[in-house]
C-alpha positions as CSV (number, residue, x, y, z in Angstrom):
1,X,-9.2,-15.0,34.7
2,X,-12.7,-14.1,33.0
3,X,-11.2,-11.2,31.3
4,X,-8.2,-13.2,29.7
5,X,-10.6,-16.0,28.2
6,X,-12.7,-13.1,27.1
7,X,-9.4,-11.4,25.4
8,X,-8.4,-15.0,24.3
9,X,-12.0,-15.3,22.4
10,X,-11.8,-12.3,20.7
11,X,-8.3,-12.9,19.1
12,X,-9.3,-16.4,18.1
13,X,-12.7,-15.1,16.4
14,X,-10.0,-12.3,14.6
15,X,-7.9,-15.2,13.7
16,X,-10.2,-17.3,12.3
17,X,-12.6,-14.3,10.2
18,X,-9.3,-12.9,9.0
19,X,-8.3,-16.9,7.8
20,X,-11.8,-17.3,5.9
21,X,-11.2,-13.9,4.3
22,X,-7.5,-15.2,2.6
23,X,-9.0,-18.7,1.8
24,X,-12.7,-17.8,0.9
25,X,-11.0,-16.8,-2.9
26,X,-9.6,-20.0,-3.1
27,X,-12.9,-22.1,-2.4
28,X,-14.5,-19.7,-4.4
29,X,-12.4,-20.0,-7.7
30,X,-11.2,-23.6,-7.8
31,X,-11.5,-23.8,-11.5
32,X,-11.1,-21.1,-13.5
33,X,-10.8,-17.9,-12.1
34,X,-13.2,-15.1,-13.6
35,X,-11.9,-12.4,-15.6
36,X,-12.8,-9.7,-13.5
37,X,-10.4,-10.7,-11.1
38,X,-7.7,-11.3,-13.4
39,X,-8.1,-7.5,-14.8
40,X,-8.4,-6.1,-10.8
41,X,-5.0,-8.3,-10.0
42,X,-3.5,-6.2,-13.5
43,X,-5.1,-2.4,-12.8
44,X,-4.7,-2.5,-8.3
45,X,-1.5,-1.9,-8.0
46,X,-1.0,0.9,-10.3
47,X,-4.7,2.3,-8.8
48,X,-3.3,1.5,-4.8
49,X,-0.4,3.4,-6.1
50,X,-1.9,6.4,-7.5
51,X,-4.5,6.7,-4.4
52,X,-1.1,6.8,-2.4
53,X,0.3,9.6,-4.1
54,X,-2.7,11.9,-4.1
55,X,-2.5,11.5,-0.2
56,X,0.9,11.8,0.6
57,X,1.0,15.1,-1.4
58,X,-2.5,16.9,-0.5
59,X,-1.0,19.0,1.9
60,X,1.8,20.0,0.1
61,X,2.6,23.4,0.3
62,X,4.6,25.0,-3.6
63,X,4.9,28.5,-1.9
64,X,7.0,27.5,1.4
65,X,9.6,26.9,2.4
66,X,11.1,24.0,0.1
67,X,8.7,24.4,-2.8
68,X,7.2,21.0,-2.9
69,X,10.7,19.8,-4.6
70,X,11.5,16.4,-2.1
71,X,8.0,15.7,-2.5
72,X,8.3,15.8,-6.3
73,X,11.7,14.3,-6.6
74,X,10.4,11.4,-3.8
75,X,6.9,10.7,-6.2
76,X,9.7,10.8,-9.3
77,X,11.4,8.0,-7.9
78,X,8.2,6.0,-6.8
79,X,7.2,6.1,-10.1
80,X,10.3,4.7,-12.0
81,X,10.9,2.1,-9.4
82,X,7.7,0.9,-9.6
83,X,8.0,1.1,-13.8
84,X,11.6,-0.7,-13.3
85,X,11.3,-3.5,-10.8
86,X,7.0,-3.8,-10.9
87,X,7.8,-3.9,-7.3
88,X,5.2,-1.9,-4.8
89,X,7.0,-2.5,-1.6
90,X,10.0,-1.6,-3.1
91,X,8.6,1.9,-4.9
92,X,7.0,2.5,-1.6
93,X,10.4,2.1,0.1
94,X,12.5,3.4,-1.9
95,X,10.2,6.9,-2.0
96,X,9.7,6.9,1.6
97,X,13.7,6.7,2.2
98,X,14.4,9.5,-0.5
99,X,11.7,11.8,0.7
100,X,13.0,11.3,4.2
101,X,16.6,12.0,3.2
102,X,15.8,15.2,1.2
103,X,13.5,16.6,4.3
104,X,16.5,16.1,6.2
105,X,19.1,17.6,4.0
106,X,16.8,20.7,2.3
């Protein structure tokens, strides 16, 4: 029984750290929210995005096999999804899906 209140602690410290975290901002900021933070919300996504893209292709191999093409076709299609819809999770997606298809088919 020790060992399950001890496991029970520990998720309701996570819970509760991880709840401050996602509130803190909005204690923080009440009134105005500071202009750094507006221009990070603007420039993190396309940064997150780019950081993404280095390390999905730094073991990519242009002298094998395929030549790198799914991976280039797959990062072509992250990118114009992401510059249609402005939508991460679908960019991410949407790559993901066409990358996996091309493996499979090439």
């Amino acid at each position: 029984m020790g060992e399950h209140l001890r496991v029970l602690g520990m998720i309701a410290v996570v819970a509760l750290v991880t709840a401050g975290i996602r509130f803190l901002p909005f204690l923080l900021f009440r009134k105005k929210t500071p202009g750094a933070v507006l221009y990070l919300g603007q420039v993190l996504p396309y940064s997150i995005m780019a950081m993404l893209i280095v390390y999905c292709l730094r073991g990519v191999s242009f002298t094998g096999g395929t030549h790198g093409i799914p991976e280039a076709v797959a990062v072509t299609a992250v990118v114009l999804l992401h510059k249609w819809k402005h939508s991460t999770l679908l960019s991410i997606l949407g790559g993901t899906v066409l990358y996996m298809a091309l493996v499979q088919l090439l």
